[in-house]
Backbone bond lengths (Angstrom), bond angles and torsions (degrees), N, CA, C in turn:
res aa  C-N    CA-C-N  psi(-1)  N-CA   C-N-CA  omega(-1)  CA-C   N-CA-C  phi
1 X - - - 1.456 - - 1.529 108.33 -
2 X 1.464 122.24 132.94 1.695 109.31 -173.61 1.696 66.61 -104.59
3 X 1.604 76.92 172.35 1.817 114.76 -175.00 1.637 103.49 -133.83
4 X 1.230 105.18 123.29 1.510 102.40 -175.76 1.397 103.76 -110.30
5 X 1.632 93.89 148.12 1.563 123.34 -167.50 1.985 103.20 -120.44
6 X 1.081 116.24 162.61 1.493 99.62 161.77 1.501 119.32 86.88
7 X 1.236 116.09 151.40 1.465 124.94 -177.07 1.339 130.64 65.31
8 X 0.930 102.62 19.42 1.574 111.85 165.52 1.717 124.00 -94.72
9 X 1.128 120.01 173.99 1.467 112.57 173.98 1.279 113.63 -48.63
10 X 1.189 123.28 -53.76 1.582 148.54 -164.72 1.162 106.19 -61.26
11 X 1.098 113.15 -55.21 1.746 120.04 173.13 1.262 108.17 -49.44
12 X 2.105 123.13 108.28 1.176 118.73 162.20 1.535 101.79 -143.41
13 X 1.541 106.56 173.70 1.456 91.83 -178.02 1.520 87.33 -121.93
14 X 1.200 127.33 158.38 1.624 133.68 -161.99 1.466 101.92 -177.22
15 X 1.957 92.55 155.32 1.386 95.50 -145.40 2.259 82.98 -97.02
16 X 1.705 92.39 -173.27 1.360 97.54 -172.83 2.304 112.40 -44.06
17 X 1.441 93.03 -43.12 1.970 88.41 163.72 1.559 125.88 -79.36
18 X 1.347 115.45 30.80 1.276 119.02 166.45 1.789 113.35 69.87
19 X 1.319 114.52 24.51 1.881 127.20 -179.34 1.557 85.79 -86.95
20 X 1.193 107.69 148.00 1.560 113.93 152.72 1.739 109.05 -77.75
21 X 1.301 100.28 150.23 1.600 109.11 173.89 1.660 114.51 -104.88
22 X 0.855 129.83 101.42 1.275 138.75 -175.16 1.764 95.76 -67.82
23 X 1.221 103.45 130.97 1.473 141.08 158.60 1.466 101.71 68.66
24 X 1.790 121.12 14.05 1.546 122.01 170.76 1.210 132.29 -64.62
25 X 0.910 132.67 106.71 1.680 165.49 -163.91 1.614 103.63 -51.73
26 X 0.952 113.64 110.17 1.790 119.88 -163.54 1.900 109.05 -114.44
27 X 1.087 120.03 142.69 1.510 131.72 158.21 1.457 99.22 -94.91
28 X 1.480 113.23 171.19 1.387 138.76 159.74 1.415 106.25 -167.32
29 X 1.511 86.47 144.62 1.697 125.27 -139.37 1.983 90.36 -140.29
30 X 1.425 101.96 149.48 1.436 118.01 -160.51 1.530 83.81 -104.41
31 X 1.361 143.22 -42.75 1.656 133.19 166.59 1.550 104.13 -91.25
32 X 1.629 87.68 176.47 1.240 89.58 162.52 1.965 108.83 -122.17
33 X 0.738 121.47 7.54 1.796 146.19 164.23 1.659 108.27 -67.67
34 X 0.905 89.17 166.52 1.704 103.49 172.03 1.536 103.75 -89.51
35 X 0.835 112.77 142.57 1.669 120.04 -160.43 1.488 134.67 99.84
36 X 1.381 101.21 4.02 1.627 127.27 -167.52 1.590 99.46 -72.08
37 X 1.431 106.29 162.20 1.795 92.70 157.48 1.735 92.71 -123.51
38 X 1.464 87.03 170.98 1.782 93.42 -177.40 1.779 97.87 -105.44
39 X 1.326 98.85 130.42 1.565 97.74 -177.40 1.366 125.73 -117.79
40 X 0.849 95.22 144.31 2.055 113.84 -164.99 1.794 109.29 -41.80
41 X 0.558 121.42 155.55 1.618 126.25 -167.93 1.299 102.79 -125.67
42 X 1.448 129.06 168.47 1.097 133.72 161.33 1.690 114.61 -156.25
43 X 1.305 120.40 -178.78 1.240 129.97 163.75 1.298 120.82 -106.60
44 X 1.548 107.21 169.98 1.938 81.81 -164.72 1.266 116.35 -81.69
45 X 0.847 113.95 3.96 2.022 112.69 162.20 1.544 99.69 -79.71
46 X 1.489 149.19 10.16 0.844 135.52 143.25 1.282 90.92 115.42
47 X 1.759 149.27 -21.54 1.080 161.46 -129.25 1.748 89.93 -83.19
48 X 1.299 110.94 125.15 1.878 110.23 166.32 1.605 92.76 -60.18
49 X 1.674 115.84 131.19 1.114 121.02 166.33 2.028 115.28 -83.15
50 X 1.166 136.55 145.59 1.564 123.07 -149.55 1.561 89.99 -92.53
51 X 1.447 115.83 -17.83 1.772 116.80 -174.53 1.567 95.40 -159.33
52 X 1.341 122.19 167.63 0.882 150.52 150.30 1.777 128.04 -81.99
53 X 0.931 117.51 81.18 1.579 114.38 177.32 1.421 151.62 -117.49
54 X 1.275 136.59 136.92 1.691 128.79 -149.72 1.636 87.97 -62.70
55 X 1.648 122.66 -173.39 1.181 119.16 -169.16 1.828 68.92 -125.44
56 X 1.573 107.16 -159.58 1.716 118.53 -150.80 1.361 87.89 -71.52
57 X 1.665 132.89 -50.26 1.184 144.28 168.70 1.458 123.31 -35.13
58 X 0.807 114.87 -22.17 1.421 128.30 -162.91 1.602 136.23 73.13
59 X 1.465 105.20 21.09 1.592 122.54 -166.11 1.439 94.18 -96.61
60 X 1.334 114.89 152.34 1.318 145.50 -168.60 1.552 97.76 -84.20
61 X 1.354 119.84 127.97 2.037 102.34 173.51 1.391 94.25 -100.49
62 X 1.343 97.31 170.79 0.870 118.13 161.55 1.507 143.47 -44.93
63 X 1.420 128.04 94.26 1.875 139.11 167.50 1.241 124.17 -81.74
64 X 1.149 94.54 156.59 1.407 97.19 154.65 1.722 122.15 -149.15
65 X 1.300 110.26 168.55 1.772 112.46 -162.27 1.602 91.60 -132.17
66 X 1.587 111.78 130.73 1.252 101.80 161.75 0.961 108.23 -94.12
67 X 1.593 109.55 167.21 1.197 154.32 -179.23 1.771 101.51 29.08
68 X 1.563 107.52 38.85 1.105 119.91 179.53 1.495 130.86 -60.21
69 X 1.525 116.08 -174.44 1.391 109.14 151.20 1.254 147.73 -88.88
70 X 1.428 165.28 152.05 1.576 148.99 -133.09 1.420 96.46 -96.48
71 X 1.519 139.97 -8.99 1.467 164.52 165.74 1.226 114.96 -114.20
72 X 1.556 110.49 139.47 1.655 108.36 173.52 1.722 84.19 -149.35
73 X 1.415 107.69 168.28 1.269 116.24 173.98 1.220 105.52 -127.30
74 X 1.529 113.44 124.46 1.547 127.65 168.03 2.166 131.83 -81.91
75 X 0.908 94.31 122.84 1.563 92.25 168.12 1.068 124.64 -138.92
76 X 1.656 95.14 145.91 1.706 109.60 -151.49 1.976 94.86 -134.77
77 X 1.089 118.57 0.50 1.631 137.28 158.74 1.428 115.70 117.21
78 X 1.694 106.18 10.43 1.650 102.54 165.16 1.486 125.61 -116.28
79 X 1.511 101.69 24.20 1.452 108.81 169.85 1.849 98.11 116.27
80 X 1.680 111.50 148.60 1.359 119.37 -167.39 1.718 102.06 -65.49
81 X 1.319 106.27 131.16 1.575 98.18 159.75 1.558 107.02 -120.83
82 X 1.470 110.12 173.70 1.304 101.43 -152.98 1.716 92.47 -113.48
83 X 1.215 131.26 152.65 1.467 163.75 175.88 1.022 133.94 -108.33
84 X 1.287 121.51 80.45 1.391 106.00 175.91 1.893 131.47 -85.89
85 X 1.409 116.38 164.76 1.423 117.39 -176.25 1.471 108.19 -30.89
86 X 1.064 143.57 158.55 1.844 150.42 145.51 1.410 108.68 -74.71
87 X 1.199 114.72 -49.29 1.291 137.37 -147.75 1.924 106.87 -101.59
88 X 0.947 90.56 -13.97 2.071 87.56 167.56 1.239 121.73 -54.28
89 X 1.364 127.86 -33.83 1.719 115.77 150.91 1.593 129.68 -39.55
90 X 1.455 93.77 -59.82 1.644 94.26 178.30 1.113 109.41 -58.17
91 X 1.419 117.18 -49.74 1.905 103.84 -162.06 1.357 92.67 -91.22
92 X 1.479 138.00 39.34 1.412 132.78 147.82 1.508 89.16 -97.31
93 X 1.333 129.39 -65.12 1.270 124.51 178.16 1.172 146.32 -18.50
94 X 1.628 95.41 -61.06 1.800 121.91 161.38 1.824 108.87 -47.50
95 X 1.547 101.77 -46.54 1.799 101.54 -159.57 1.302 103.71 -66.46
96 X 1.974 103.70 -33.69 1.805 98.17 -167.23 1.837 102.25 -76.24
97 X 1.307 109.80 -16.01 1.361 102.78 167.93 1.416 165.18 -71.82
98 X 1.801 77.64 -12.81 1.569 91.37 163.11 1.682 110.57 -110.35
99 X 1.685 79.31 171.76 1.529 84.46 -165.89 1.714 141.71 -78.61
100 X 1.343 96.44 -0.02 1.475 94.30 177.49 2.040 93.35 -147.00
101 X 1.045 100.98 69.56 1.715 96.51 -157.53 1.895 109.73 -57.11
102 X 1.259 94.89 -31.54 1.411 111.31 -168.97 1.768 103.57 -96.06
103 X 1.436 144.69 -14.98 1.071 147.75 -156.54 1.912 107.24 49.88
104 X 1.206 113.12 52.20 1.504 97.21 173.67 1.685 88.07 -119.27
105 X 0.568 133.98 53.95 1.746 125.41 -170.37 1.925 84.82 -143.73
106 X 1.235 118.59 -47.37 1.511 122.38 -161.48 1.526 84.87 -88.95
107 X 1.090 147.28 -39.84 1.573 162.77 -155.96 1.795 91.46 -66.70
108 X 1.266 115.38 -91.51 1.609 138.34 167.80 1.171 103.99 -26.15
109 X 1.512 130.79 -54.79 1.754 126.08 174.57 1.378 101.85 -73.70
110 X 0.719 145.80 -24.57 2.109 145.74 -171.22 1.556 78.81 -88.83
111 X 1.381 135.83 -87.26 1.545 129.24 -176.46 1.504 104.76 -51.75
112 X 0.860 165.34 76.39 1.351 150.41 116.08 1.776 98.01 -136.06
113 X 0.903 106.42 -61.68 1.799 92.95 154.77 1.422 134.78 -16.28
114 X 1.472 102.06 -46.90 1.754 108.07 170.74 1.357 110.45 -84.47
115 X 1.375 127.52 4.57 1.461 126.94 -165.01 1.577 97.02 -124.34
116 X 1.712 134.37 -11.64 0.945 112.21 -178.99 1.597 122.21 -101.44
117 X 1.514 122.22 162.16 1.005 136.61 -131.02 2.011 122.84 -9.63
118 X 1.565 103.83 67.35 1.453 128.78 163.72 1.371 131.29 -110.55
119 X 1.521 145.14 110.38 1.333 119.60 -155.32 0.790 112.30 -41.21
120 X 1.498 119.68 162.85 1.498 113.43 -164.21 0.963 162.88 93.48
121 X 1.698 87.79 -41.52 1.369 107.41 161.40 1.328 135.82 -112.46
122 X 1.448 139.32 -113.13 0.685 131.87 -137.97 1.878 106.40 -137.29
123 X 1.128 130.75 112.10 1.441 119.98 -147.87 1.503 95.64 -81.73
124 X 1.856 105.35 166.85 1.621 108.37 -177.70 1.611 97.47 -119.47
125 X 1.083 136.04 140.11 1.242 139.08 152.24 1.622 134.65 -40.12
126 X 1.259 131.44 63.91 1.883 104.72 173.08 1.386 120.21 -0.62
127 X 1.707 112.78 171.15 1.787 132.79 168.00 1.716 86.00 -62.92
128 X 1.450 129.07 -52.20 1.417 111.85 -173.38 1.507 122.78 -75.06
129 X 1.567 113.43 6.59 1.669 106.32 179.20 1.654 114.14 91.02
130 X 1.332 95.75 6.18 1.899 96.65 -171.07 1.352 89.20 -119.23
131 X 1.858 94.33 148.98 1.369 101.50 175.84 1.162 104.55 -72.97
132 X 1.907 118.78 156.69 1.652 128.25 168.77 1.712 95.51 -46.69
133 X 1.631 81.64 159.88 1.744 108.76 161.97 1.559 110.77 -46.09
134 X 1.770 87.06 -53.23 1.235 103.00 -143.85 2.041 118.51 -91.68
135 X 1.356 94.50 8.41 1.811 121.27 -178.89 1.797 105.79 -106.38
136 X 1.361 103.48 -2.64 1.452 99.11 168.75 1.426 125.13 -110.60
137 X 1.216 103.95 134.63 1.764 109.52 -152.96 1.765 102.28 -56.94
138 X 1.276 94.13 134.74 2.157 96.31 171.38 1.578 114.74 -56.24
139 X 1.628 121.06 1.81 1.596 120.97 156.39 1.200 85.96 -65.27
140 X 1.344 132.33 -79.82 1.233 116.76 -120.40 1.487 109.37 -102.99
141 X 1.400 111.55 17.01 1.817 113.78 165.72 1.564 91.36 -108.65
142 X 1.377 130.83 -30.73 1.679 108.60 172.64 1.239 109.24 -57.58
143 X 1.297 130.36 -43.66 1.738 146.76 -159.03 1.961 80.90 -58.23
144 X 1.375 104.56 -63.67 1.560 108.98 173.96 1.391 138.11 5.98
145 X 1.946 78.66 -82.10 1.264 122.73 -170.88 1.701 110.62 -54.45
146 X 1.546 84.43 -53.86 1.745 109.11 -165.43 1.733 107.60 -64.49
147 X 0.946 124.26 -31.15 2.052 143.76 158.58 1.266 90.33 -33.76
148 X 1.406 110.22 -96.54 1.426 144.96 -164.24 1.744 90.75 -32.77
149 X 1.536 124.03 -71.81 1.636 116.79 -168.05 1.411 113.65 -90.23
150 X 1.565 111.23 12.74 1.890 114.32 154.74 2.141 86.93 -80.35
151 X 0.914 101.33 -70.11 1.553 91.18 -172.41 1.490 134.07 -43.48
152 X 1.102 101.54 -28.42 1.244 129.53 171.55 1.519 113.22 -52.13
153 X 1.595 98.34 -54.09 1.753 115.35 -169.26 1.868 97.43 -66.97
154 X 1.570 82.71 -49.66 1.496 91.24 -162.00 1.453 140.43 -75.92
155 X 1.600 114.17 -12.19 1.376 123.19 168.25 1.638 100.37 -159.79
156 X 1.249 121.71 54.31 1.780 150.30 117.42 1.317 94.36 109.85
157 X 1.656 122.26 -127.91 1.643 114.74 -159.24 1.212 100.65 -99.34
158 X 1.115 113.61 150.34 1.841 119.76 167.82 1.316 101.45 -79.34
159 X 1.500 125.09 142.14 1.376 141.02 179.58 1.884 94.01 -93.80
160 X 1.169 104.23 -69.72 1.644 117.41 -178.57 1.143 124.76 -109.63
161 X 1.118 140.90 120.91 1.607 127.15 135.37 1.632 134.20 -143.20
162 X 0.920 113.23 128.60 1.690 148.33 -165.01 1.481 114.98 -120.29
163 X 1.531 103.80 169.09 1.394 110.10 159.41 1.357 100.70 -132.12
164 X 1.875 97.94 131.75 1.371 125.57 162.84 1.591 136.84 -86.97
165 X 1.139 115.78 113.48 1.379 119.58 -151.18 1.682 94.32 -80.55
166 X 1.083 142.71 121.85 1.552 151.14 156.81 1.404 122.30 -55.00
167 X 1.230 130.51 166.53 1.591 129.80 -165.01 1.703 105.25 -89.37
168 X 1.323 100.78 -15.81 1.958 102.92 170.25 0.873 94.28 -86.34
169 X 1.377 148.44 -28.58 1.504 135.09 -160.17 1.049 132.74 79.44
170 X 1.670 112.68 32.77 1.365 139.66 178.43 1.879 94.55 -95.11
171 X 1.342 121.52 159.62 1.428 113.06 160.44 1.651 101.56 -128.92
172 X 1.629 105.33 174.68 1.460 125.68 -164.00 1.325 110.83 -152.60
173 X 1.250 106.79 121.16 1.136 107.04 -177.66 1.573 131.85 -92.80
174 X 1.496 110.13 104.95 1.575 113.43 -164.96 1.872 106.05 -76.84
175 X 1.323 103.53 147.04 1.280 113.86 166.11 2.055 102.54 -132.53
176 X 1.170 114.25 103.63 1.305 115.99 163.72 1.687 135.58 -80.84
177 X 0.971 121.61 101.52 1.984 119.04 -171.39 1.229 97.67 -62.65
178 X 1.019 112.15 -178.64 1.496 135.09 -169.42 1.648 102.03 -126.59
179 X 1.309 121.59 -11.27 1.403 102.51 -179.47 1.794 90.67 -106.50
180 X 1.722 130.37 -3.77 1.099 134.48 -173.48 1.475 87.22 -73.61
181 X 1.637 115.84 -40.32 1.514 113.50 -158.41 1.623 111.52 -68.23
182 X 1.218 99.02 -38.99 1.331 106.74 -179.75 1.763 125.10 -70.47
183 X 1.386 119.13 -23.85 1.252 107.15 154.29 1.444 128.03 -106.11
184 X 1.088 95.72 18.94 1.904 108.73 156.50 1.607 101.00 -71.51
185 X 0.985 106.69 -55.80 1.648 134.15 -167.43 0.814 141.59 4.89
């Protein structure tokens, strides 16, 4: 990816009293310290540029650095000044624009995929919105079971029992007796 620097108003090269220098021949450097490296330039076809230079005006044109840094420091012989990208809007723009810029969106569906209906994991819904029979742990259909034949023991035969799904979309689980049925009756 090049990163463009340069060509803006702002961009000038000027001597130690702040004059622009018309047609002065510039490096750029990734610090501005001793220890910097000086880094290769290009044009936007990617072309290594052979120098860096003010135009008759004395304005800086337009560079670019691949896969550079969002700062570069320029010198034109009165000491490094520093530069930042032009172009960091757009390629903020571009990144928020696509759709999975970072891959955590495809990441989370690939992981939750391996987690759904597996012990353990993560239950799937039926066409009716209810979890399977068969994704609910054997605690909690014995726990079920064991309801259903305490009631059973304890106030005689069950006529019905189901679960009734409600208009919020909560469910409840009915158990109907048979001796309830009979003095409804």
């Amino acid at each position: 990816m090049q990163i463009q620097f340069g060509g803006t108003a702002a961009d000038v090269a000027e001597d130690a009293d702040g004059r622009r220098v018309p047609h002065a021949p510039g490096t750029v450097w990734d610090g501005e310290g001793e220890g910097a490296t000086q880094l290769v330039v290009t044009d936007e076809y990617g072309s290594p540029m052979t120098e860096l230079r003010a135009d008759a005006d004395g304005m800086i044109p337009r560079f670019f650095v691949d896969q550079g840094p969002e700062r570069v420091y320029v010198e034109f012989g009165a000491g490094r000044v520093a530069l930042v990208a032009v172009d960091i809007g757009d390629r903020l723009r571009q990144h928020q624009d696509q759709e999975d810029a970072h891959g955590h969106r495809a990441w989370t569906a690939d992981h939750l995929a391996g987690l759904m209906g597996v012990p353990g994991g993560v239950a799937t819904l039926d066409a009716a919105g209810l979890v399977p029979a068969e994704q609910i742990p054997a605690t909690a259909q014995a726990a079920e079971t064991q309801l259903v034949a305490e009631l059973d023991q304890e106030r005689g035969p069950v006529l019905f029992e189901g679960t009734a799904t409600l208009a919020d979309g909560s469910s409840v689980r009915a158990v109907l007796r048979l001796d309830a049925a009979a003095e409804a009756g």
